[in-house]
N, C-alpha and C positions, 0 to 999 in steps of 0.2 A: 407624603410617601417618597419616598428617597430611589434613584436612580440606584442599581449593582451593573456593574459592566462586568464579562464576562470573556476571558481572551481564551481561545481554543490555538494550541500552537501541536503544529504536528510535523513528527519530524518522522523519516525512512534513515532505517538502518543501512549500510554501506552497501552490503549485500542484494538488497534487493532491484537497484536498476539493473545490475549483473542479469540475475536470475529473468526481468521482464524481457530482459534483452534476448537473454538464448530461447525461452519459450517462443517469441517471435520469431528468432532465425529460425527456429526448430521445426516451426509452423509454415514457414514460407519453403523452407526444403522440402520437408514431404507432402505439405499439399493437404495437412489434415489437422483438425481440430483441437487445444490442449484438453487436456482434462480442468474444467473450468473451478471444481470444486476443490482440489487442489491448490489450482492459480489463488483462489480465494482463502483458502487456508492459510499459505505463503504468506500472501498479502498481508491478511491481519495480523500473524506474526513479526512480519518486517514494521507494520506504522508506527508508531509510538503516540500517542493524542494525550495530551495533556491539558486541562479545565484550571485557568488561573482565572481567581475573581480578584476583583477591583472596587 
């Protein structure tokens, strides 16, 4: 039985450390929590994940 390697490469869109950055500044100005499900929406829109076998 034969070995497959499997490379996961993942890349962020331009946009998104911008965006992690203001939620942060945003959060340390007012002292209050982001909307987490949102953040998480973003996020998954911004990764890119890509499945290269070998």
């Amino acid at each position: 039985m034969g070995h497959t390697t499997i490379t996961c490469k993942i890349t962020m869109r331009w946009w998104l450390r911008v965006y992690l950055d203001c939620v942060v500044f945003t959060a340390n100005i007012t002292g209050l929590n982001p909307d987490w499900d949102k953040v998480r929406y973003w996020v998954g829109r911004g990764m890119k994940i890509t499945l290269c076998s070998k």
